[in-house]
N, C-alpha and C positions, 0 to 999 in steps of 0.2 A: 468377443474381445475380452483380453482378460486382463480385472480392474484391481487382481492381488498385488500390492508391492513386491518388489524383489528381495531377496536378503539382505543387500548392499541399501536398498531401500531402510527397509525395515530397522537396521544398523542406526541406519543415520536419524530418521524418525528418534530413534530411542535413548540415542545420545543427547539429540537437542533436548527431547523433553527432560532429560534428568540434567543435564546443566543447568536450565529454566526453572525445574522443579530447587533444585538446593542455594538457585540466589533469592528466586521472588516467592512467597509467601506472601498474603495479603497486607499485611504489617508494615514488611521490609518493602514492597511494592508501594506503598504508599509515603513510604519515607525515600524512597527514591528519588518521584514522580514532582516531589514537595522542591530537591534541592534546584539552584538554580541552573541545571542542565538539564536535567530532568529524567537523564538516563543514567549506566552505569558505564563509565569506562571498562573497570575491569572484566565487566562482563565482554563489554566490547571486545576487550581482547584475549578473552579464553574463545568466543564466535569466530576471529581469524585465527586462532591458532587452529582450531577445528575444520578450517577449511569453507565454512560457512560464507565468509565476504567476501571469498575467489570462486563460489559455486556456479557462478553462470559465463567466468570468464574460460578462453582457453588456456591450456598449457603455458603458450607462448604468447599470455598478456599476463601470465603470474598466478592463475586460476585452475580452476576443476577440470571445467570445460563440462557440466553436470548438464543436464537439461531440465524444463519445466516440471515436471513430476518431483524432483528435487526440492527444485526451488515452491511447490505447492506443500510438500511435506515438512519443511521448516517452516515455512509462515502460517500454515494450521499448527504447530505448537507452540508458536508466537502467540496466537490468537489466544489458543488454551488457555496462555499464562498472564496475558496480558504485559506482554515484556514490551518497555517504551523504546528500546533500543532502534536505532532509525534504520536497519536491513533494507526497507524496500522506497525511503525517500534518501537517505545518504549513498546507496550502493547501488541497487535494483535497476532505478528508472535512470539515473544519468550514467552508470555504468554503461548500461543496454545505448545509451545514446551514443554515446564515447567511441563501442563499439560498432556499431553501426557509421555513424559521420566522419568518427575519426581516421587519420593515418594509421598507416602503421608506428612511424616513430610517435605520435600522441597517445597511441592505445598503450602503448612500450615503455613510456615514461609515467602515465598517471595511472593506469590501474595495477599494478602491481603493489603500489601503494595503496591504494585504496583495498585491495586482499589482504594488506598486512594487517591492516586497520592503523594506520601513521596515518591516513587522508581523507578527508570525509566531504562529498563532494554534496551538493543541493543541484534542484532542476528549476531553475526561475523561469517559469514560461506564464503560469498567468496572471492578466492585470484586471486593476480595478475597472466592473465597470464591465466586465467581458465576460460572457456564459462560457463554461464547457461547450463545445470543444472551440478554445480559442486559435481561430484562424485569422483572424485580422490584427494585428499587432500594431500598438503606437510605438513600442518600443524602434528606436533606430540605430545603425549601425551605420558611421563614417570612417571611409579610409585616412588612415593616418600613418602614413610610410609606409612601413613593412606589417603593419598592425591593423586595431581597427578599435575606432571610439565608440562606447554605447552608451546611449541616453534613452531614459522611461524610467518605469514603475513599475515594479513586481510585486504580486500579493494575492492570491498567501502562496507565499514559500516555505511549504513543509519542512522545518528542521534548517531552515537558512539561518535562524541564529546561530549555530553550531559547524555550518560549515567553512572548510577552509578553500574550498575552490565551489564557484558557480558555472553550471553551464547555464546558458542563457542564450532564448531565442528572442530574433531580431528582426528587422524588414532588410533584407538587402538594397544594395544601392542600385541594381540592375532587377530587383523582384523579384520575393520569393521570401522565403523563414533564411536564414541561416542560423547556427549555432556555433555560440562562441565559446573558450573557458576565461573568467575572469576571478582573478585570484580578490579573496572575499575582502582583505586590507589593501586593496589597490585604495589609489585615492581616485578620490570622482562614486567610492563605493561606499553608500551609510545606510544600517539595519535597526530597523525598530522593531526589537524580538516581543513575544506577548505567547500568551496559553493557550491554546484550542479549547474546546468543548472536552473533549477526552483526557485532557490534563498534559496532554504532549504540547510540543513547544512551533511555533511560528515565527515570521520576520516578513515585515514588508522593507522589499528593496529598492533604494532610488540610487540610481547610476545617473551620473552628473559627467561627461566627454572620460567615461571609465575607458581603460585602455583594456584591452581584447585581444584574443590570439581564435581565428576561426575554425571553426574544426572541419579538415578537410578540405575542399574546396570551395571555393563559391559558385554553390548549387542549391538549389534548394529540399531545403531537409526536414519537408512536411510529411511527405513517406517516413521517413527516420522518425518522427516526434508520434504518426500514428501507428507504427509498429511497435515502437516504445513502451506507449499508454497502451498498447494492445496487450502487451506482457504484464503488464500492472493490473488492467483490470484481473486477470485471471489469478493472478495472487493477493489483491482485497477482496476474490471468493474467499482463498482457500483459507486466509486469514478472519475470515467470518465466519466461516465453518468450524472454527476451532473454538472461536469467541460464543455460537450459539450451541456447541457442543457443552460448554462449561457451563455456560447460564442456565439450560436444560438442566443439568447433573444439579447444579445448585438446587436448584426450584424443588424436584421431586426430593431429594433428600430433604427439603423442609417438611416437604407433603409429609412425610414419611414419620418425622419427630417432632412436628409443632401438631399440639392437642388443643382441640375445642371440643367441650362438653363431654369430656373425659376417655375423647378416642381422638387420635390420631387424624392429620386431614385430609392423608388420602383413603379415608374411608368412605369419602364421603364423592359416593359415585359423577356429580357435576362437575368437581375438579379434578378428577383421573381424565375424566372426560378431558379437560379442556391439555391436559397434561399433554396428555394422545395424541390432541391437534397441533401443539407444538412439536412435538416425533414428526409426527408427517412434513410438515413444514421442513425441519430440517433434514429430510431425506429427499425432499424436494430442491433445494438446495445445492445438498450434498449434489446431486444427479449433475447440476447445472454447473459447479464447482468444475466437476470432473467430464463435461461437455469440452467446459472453455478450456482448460491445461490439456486434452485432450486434441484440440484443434489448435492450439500451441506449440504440441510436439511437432504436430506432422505439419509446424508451417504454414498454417493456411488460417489462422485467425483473424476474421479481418470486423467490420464495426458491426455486422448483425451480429455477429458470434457472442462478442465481449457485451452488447445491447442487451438481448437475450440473456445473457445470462446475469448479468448486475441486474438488472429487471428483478430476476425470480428472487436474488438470494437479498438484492437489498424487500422485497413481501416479505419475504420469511423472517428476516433477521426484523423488521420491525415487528411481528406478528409473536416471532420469542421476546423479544425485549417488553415490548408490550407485559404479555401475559406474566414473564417473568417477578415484573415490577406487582400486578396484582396481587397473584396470588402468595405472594411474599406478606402483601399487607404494609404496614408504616416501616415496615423494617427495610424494605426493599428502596426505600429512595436515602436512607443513610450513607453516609460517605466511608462511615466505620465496615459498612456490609457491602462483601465483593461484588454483589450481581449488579449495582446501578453504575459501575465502573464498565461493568461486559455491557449494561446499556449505550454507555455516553459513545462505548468505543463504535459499537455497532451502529449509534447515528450518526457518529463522524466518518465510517466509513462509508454511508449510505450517501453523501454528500463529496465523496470525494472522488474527481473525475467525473463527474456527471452525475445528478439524483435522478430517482425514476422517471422526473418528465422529461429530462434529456433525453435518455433511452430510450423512453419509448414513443419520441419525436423520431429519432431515428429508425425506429423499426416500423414506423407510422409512414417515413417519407417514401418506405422502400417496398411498400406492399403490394404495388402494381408491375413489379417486377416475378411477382410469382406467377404461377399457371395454376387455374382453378380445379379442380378435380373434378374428375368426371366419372355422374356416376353410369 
């Protein structure tokens, strides 16, 4: 199999990192991060002029029509940069729903805006009170005409302070999830926005008989919301890969210029060493990264796949975080200094969609499902 980018590939890699590269610097990143959005518009919209927020639509919903491998190559230079901009909670995952649940005239009318970057959608699926993967939903949906009213609690909604449409799943009247879109200033709709761990932004949502438009039929769209999160997990790899790629580069460059006892401290053979085991780590990773986009491509990613692999890359990404923050010394837990920023983000991804006991509850439930080898 061959794991080379393409040219067109390669293109595109190189343009996101030098847009990322000439907004965020550590500084500007952190004066970003500070204001009360917490991202940049502008940035937002040199990403759709680039093509970036139509990468995973087709043609004929106002997009690329790209596939995963794309969509893994921008959010490892997301990750690099640590850029807050919401690509895979405003576009990503309820896009991927959109498409999937939705009509044709609903894909036809909302995501071509949301490529423009004019529309910025949130995924309100889980409640308080409820582990990964949430299947049971208190949330309800009532018919009301031609419509449909929803009542519950959302929380956390990645980036729902900021959006302007919610999709949002529901218990049907007849059983089952459906998926609704509800415009974020409907009334019956109020957001109580707050900070994450990684300095990105949150909203817990309560819909009070919110009015509703369902997406597609009334069918149930728990396949839709786990092929969804199937495409997510594999892009908070590829998005950690980038994140423990920078943290790495940080760390050894310190090795390299911070002197103790009048040599330098990667001279000092136990912390090369421990250097080392962070490389491995992230090639172990990497490997797992490019498993899961790989079984993405060809269609077939289903809950071992993304288990399996958020498994390995959230060991590693805690394992570089970790050491990162040591062998930095006092300086590595500063807010002024980039690598405890590539930490927070690397914990908050490690928790997002499921932490490793979820994971590997599910690769735990499904082990009697294999055949033993035989020697």
């Amino acid at each position: 199999m061959d794991f080379d980018l393409t040219d067109e590939q390669e293109m595109l890699r190189d343009t996101v990192r030098e847009l990322l590269a000439r907004n965020y610097d550590p500084e500007t990143r952190l004066k970003v991060t500070d204001t009360e959005l917490g991202w940049s518009r502008e940035v937002w919209q040199q990403l759709a002029e680039l093509g970036v927020l139509g990468l995973t639509f087709s043609e004929d919903d106002g997009g690329v029509g790209a596939g995963p491998v794309e969509t893994m190559v921008v959010l490892e230079e997301v990750g690099r940069r640590l850029a807050p901009e919401p690509i895979l909670d405003a576009v990503l995952i309820p896009g991927a729903l959109i498409t999937l649940a939705g009509s044709t005239e609903q894909r036809q009318r909302v995501l071509p805006e949301v490529a423009s970057g004019s529309k910025l959608l949130a995924f309100a699926h889980a409640e308080p009170g409820v582990r990964w993967p949430a299947t049971e939903l208190a949330t309800t949906a009532v018919p009301q005409g031609d419509s449909y009213a929803l009542t519950g609690i959302k929380n956390p909604v990645t980036h729902g302070d900021c959006a302007d449409e919610l999709v949002v799943s529901a218990q049907l009247p007849g059983g089952g999830t459906g998926l609704f879109l509800v415009a974020a200033d409907a009334q019956g709709v109020s957001r109580k926005a707050y900070r994450t761990v990684d300095g990105q932004r949150g909203a817990q949502v309560e819909l009070d008989q919110a009015a509703a438009e369902l997406l597609g039929g009334e069918v149930d769209a728990a396949e839709a919301i786990r092929a969804a999160q199937g495409q997510a997990q594999a892009s908070l790899c590829a998005e950690s890969i980038g994140a423990m790629e920078e943290a790495l580069r940080l760390t050894t460059d310190y090795l390299k210029q911070r002197k103790q006892f009048g040599v330098t401290l990667s001279k000092f053979q136990a912390l090369t060493h421990r250097a080392a085991d962070m490389y491995v780590s992230l090639e172990l990773a990497r490997s797992m990264s490019l498993y899961a986009t790989a079984a993405a491509a060809d269609g077939a990613i289903d809950d071992q796949v993304a288990s399996r692999a958020r498994l390995q890359v959230g060991r590693s990404a805690r394992h570089i975080g970790q050491e990162a923050i040591q062998l930095h010394g006092g300086i590595g837990v500063t807010a002024e200094y980039p690598v405890s920023h590539y930490v927070a983000r690397l914990t908050a991804i490690e928790r997002t969609l499921g932490g490793g006991l979820e994971h590997l509850r599910v690769l735990s439930a499904r082990v009697g499902e294999h055949e033993l080898p035989e020697l």
